[in-house]
TILUM-770850 format. One record per residue (C-alpha): residue in one letter; x, y negated, z. Coordinates in pm, whole numbers, plus 32768, in hexadecimal, padded with zeros to 4 digits. Example, Ala and Ser with C-alpha at 12.3 -4.5 7.8 and 13.67 -1.06 7.14 Angstrom:
2
a84CE81C2830Cs8557806A82CA
***
This chain:
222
x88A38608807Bx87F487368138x868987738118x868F876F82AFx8729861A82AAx866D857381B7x851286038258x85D6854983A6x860683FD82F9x84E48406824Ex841384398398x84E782FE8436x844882348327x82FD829A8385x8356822D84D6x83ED80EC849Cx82BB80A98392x81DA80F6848Fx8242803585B4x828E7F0B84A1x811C7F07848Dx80EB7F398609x81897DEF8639x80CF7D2984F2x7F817D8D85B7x80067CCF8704x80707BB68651x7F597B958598x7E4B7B778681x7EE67A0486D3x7F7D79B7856Ax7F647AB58481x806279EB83A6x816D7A4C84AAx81047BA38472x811F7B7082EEx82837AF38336x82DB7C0E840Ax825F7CF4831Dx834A7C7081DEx84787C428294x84307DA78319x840E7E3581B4x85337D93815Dx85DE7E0C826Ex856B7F7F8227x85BF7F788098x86F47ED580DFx87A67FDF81E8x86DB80F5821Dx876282568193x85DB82848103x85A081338063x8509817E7EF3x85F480AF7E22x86DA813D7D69x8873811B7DA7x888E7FDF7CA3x87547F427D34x87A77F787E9Cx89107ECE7E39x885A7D7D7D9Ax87577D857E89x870D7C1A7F4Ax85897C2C7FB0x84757CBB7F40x83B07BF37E32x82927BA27F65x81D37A5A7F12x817F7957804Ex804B798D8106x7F0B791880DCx7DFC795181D5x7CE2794180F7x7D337AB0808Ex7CEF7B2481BBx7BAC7BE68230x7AFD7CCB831Fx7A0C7D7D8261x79167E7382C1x79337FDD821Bx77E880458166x77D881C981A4x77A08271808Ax7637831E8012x76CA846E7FCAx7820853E7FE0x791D84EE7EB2x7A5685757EB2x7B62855F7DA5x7C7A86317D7Dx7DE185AD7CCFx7E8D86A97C1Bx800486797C62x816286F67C32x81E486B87D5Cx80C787227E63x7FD787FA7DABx7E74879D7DABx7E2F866E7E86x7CC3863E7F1Dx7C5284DB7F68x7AE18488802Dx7A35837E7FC2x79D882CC8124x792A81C4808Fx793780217FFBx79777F108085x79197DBD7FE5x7A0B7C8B7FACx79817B397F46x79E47AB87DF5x7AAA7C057DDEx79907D077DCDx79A87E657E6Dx7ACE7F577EA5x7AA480F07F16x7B41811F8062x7BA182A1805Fx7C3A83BC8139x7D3A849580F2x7C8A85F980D3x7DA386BC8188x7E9586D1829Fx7E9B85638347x7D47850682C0x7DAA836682AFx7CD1826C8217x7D7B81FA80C2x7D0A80B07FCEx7DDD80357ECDx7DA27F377DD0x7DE37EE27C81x7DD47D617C08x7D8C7CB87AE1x7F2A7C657B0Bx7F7F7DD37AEAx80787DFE79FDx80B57C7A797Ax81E47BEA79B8x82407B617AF4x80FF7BE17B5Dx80B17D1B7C45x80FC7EAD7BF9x80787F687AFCx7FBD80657BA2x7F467FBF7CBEx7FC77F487E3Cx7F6D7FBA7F72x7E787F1E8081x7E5F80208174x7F17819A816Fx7EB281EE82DDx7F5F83608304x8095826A829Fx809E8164839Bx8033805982BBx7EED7FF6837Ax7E977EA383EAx7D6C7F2384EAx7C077F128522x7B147D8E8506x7A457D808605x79477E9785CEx798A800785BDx792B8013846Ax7A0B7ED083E7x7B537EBE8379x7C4D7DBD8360x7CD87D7981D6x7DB57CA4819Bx7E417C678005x7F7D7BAD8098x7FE27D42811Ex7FC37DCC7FE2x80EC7E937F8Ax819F7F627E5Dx81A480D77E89x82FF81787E92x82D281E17D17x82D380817C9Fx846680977D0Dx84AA82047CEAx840682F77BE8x845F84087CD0x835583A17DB2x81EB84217D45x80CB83077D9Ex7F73833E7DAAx7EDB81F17CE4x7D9C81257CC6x7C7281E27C33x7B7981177B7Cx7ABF80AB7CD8x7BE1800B7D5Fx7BF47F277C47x7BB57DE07C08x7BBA7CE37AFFx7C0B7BBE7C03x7D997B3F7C15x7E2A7B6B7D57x7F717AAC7D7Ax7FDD7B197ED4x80AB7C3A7F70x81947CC67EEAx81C17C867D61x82947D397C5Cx83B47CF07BABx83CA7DD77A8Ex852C7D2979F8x85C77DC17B41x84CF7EF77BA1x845F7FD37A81x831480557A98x82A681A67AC7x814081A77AD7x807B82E67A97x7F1283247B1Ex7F6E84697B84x806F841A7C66x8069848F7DE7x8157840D7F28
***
């Protein structure tokens, strides 16, 4: 495959990813357990056909569904972002893209859960960014390694603002694997120790490490 076309296929993902999410926020203003519904069979969808899905050739070949558990609306919040007292910015050293800056923006609070940093990417796209690590991480049957995904902005995986300009809607049942969780060619940036938390979360999208190896490596970068 040419660099040209892959950069072509690889922006058609973006697309597609992006106006998957386009449609979850619509849906979900009336039942955001449609949206949760569009949003799996969409991933499925996308892993299953698409020239840029992250598993690999054998995967792709035995591949049925995602490993998404049902939803539960009690993992769902709109949380208000806690600015943060003073700059932070952390940089992740990585093969793929160099140095990569992250900003922290600030916390936001989760009951039972605790808090998680919400950040923004430092460079070119600037998009807010939170994973999260579980206390499932790594167990069997459980959820990734490294982490999952809440919100990757500058990627299309954003499921809008709450009410107020500085709230945001989370919701656990979204969570997702990054591309290296399928693929170690793909480089993931991973849960630092603030997006942590010793709580189980058993929705969104779990991991199967019998079928998926893992590839987890703090200093990763997508």
């Amino acid at each position: 495959m040419s660099s040209s076309l892959g950069a072509l296929q690889i922006a058609d993902w973006r697309r597609r990813v992006f106006g998957l999410y386009a449609g979850v926020r619509q849906l979900s203003v009336q039942s955001p357990e449609a949206g949760h519904e569009l949003w799996r069979s969409g991933r499925d969808e996308l892993f299953a056909g698409h020239p840029s899905s992250p598993l690999l050739p054998d995967d792709r070949a035995a591949f049925t569904g995602l490993p998404i558990a049902g939803y539960d609306p009690d993992w769902r919040f709109e949380v208000e972002v806690h600015r943060a007292d003073r700059p932070l910015r952390i940089t992740v050293d990585t093969g793929t893209d160099g140095a990569v800056p992250f900003d922290l923006v600030g916390t936001v609070r989760l009951p039972y859960l605790g808090s998680l940093d919400v950040w923004r990417l430092g460079n070119y796209g600037g998009g807010l960014f939170l994973p999260v690590k579980d206390a499932l991480a790594g167990k069997p049957g459980g959820t990734y390694g490294g982490g999952r995904y809440l919100l990757d902005t500058v990627k299309g995986a954003d499921l809008g603002p709450g009410a107020n300009d500085d709230t945001l809607i989370l919701d656990f049942n979204f969570a997702y694997n990054p591309s290296c969780a399928y693929d170690p060619m793909w480089a993931c940036p991973l849960a630092q120790p603030g997006n942590t938390i010793d709580v189980a979360v058993p929705v969104g999208e779990l991991y199967n490490g019998e079928v998926y190896a893992a590839h987890a490596s703090d200093t990763h970068r997508s």
